[in-house]
C-alpha positions as CSV (number, residue, x, y, z in Angstrom):
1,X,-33.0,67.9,-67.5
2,X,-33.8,71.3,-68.3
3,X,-32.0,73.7,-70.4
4,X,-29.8,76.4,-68.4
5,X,-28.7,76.9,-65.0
6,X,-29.7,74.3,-62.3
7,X,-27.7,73.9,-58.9
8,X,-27.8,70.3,-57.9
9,X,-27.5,68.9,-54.3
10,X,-25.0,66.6,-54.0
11,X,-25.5,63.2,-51.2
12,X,-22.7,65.1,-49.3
13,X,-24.5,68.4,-49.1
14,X,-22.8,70.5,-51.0
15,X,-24.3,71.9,-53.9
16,X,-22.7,72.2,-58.0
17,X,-23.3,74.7,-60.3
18,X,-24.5,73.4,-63.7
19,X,-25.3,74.6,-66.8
20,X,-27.0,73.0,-70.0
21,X,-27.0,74.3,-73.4
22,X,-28.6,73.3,-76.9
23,X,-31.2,70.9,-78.3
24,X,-31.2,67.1,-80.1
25,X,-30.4,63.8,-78.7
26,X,-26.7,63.5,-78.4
27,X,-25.9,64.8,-74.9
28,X,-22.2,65.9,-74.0
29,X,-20.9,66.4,-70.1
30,X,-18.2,68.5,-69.9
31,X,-15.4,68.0,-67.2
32,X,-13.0,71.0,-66.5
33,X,-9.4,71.1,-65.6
34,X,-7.0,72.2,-63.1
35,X,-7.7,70.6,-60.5
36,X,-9.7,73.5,-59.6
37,X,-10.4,75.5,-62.5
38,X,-14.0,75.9,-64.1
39,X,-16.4,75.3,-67.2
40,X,-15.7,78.5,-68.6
41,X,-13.5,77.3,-72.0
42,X,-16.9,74.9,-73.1
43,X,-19.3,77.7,-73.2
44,X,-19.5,78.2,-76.8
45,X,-19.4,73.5,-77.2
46,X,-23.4,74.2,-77.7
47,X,-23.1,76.5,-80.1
48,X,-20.4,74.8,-82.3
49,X,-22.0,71.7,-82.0
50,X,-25.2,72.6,-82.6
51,X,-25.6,71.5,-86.5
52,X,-25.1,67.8,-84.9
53,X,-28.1,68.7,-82.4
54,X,-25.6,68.3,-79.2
55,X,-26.9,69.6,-75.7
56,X,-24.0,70.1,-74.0
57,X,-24.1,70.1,-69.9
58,X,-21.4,71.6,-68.1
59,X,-20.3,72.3,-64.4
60,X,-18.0,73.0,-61.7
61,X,-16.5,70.8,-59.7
62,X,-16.3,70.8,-55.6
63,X,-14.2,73.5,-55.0
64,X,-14.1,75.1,-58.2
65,X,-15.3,79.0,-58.5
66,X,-19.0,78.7,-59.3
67,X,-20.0,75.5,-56.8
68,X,-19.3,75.1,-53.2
69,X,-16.2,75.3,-51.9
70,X,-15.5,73.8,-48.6
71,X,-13.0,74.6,-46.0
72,X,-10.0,72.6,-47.3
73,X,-8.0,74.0,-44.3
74,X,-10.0,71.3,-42.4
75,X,-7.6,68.5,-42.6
76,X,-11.0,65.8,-42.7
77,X,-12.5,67.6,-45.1
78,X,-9.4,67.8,-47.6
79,X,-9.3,64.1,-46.8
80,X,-12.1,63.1,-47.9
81,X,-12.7,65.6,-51.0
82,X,-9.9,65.9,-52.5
83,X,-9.0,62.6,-53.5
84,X,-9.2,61.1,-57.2
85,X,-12.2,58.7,-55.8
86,X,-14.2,61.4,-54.4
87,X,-13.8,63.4,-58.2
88,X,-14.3,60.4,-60.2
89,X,-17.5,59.4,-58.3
90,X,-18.5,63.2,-58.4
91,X,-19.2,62.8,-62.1
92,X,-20.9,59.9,-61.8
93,X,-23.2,61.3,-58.9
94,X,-23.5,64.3,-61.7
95,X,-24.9,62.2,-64.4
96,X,-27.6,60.5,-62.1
97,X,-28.7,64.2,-61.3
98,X,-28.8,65.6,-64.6
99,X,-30.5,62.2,-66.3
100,X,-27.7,61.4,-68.3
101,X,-26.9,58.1,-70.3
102,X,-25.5,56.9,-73.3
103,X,-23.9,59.7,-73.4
104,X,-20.1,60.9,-74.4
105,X,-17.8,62.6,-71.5
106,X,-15.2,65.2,-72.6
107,X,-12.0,65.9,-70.1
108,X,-9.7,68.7,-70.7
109,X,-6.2,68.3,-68.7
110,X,-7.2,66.8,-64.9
111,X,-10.9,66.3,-66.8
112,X,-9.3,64.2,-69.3
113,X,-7.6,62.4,-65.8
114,X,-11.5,61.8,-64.9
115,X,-12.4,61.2,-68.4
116,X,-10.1,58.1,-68.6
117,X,-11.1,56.9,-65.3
118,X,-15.0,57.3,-65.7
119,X,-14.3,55.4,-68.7
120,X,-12.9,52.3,-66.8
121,X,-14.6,52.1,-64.1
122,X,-18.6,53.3,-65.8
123,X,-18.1,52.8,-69.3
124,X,-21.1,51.4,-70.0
125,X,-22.7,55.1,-69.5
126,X,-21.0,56.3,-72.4
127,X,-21.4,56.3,-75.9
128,X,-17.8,57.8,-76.5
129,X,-15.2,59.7,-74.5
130,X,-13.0,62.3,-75.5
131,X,-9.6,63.0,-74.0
132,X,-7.9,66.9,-74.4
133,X,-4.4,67.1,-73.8
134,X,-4.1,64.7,-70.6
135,X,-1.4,61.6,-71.0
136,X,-1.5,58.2,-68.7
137,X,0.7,58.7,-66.9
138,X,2.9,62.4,-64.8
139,X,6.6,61.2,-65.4
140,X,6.3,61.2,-68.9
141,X,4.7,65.1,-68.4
142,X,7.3,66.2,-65.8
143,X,10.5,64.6,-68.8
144,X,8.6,67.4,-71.3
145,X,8.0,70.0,-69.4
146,X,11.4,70.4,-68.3
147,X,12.5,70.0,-71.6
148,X,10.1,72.5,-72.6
149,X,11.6,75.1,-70.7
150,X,14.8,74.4,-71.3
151,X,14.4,74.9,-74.8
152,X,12.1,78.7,-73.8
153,X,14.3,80.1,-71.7
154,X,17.6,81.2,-71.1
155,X,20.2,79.0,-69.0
156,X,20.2,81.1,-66.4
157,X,16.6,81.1,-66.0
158,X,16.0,77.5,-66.0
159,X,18.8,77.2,-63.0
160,X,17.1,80.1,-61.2
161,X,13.8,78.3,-61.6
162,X,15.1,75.1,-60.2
163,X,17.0,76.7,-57.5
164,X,13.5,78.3,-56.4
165,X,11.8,74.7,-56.5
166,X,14.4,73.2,-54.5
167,X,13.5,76.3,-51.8
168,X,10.2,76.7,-52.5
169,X,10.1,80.1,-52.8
170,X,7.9,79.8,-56.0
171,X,5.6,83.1,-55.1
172,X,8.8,85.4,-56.3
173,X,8.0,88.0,-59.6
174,X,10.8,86.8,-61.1
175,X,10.2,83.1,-60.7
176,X,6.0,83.7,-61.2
177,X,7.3,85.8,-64.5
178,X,9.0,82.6,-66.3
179,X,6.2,81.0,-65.5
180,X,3.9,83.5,-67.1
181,X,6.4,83.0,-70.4
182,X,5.9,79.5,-70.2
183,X,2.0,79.5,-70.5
184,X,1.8,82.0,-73.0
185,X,4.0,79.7,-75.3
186,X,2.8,76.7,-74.3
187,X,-1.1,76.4,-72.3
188,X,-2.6,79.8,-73.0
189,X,-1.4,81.3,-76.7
190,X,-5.0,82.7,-77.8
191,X,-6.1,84.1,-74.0
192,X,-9.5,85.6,-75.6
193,X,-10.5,88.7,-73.0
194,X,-14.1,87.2,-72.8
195,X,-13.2,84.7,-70.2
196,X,-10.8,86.8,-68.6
197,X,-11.6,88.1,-65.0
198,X,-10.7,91.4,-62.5
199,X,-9.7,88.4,-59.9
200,X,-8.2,84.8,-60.2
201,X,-10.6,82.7,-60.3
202,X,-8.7,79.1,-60.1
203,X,-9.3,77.5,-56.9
204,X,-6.2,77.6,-55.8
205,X,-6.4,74.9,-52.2
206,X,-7.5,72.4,-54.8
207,X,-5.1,73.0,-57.2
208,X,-2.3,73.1,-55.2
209,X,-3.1,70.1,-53.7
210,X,-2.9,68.1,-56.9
211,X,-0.7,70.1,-58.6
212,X,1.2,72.5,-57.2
213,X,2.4,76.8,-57.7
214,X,2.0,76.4,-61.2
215,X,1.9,73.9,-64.4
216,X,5.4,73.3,-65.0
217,X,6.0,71.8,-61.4
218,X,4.3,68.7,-59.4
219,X,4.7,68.4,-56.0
220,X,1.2,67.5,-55.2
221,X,-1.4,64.4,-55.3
222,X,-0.7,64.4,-59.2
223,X,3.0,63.3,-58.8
224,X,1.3,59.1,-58.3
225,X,-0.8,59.8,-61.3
226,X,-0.4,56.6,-63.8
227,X,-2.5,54.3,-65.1
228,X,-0.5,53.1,-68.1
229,X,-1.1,49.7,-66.9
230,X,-4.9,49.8,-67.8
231,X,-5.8,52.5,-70.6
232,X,-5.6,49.1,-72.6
233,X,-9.1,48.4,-70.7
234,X,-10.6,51.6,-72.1
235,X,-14.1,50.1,-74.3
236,X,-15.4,52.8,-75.7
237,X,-14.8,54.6,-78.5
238,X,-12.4,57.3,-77.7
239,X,-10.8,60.3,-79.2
240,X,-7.9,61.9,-78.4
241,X,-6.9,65.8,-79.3
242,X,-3.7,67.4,-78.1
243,X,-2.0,71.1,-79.2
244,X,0.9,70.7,-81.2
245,X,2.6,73.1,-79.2
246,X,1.5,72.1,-75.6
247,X,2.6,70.7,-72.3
248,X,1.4,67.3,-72.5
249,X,3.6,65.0,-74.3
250,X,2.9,64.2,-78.0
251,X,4.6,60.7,-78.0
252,X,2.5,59.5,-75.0
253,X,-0.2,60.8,-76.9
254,X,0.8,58.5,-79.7
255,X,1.2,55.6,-77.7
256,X,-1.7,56.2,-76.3
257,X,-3.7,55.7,-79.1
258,X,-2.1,52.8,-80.3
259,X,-3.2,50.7,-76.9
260,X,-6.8,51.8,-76.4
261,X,-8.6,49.8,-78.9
262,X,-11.1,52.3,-80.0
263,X,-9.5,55.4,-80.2
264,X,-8.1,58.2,-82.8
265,X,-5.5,60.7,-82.2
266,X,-6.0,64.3,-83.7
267,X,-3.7,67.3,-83.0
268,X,-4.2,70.6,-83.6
269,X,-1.7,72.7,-85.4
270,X,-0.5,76.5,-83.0
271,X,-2.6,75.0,-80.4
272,X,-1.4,75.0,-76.5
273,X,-2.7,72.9,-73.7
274,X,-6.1,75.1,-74.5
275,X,-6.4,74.4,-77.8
276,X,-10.1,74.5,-78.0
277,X,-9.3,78.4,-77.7
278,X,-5.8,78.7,-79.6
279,X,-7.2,76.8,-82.7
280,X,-10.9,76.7,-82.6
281,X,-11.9,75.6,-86.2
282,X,-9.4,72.8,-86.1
283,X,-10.3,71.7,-83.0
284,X,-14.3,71.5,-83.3
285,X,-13.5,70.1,-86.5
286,X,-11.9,67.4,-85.2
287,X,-14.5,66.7,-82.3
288,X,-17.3,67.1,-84.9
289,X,-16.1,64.1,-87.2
290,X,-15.3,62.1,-84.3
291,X,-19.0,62.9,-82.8
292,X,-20.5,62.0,-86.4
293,X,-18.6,58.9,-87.3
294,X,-19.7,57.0,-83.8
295,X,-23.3,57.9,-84.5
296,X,-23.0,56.7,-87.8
297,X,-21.2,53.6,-86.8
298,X,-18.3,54.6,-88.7
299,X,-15.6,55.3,-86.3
């Protein structure tokens, strides 16, 4: 595996972008959120790991802005990509390609999904897995983010909101304007213009088929998302890291990390759902110590 940009064929044909960064033996994959968003937020990992001599690979899933994107209008081709099999076995087709082993996996919101499942079903690939702000299980996320708006914004706004959803007339200004409140409060409070773009660059057919219009509503493939029933299973040493001030639900969090054996939960303070932006010292702080303490055998 060589350092920088290397497009790798996939078995199916389709081709990923990938990107590695840094020197030393501890290697890092990196698996973005969304579903359907990009590597973008783990550019500077390399860099900020660097004194623990971490190379840090990164890449864009199927569909995402920098790899292939397929026609997902094709009803047999969003069949068969765009299921949580094809994404979990994705990563592992990604680690065979890039030479990877022993290695730890980080997941940031539908990565941590992947993260959690990687570690169940190839955990003996990993060394340790870190989880950002993704819980177990969507009903517990769908309780707090209703209650998160409805502690934002006014009555009126909230009823007007729901009224859209029950319509689905999401693509309104006014309705896409609460929503714009809602992530600046609550998944993007430190935006930094350097990743910022003249276009949208989410891929919106994959993200609208797990998720939905917009965070703070699930009416796609996400809504079945639970595996509270086996996180218990989860081997490896694990960390979790969550903003304080986020979408994801700190008491899942909690109870999360009292039923995976191995794990620790850190939170960091003013962070949103992108809290490796909000908060940065905190955060690589926390991902630091957890990196050092399983290669010293202290975690």
């Amino acid at each position: 595996m060589k350092n920088g940009t290397n497009i790798i064929t996939l078995d199916s044909g389709y081709h990923l972008w990938t990107h590695t960064d840094g020197t030393g033996d501890i290697q890092l994959l990196t698996l973005h959120g969304g579903p359907g968003g990009n590597h973008e937020y783990y550019e500077n990992f390399a860099e900020k790991l660097a004194p623990l001599g971490v190379r840090v690979s990164m890449y864009d899933q199927l569909g995402s802005w920098y790899s292939d994107q397929p026609d997902f209008s094709d009803s047999a081709i969003r069949d068969r990509f765009l299921t949580y099999d094809y994404y979990l076995d994705e990563v592992e087709e990604v680690r065979q390609k890039l030479g990877l082993d022993n290695f730890y996996l980080i997941g940031q919101s539908w990565g941590g999904a992947l993260t959690m499942l990687y570690a169940l079903k190839y955990g003996q690939h990993l060394k340790g897995a870190i989880i950002s702000s993704m819980v177990d299980n969507i009903d517990e996320y769908v309780v707090n983010i209703n209650k998160i708006r409805e502690e934002a914004l006014p009555a009126d706004a909230v009823a007007y909101m729901k009224d859209c959803e029950a319509r689905n007339d999401l693509d309104n200004e006014r309705y896409q304007g609460y929503v714009d409140i809602l992530n600046a409060g609550y998944v993007d409070r430190k935006q930094p213009p350097a990743i910022s773009h003249l276009v949208s660059t989410m891929a919106t057919p994959v993200y609208n088929d797990f998720q939905g219009n917009n965070e703070f509503v699930v009416t796609g493939k996400l809504k079945s998302w639970d595996i509270r029933d086996q996180i218990k299973n989860i081997k490896v040493p694990t960390l979790l890291t969550f903003g304080e001030h986020e979408t994801m639900p700190l008491a899942t969090a909690k109870r999360m990390a009292e039923q995976i054996p191995n794990s620790r939960l850190v939170t960091t303070p003013n962070g949103g759902h992108h809290h490796m932006i909000d908060n940065a010292p905190v955060y690589f702080d926390h991902l630091s110590q957890f990196i050092q303490d399983v290669e010293n055998g202290t975690f």
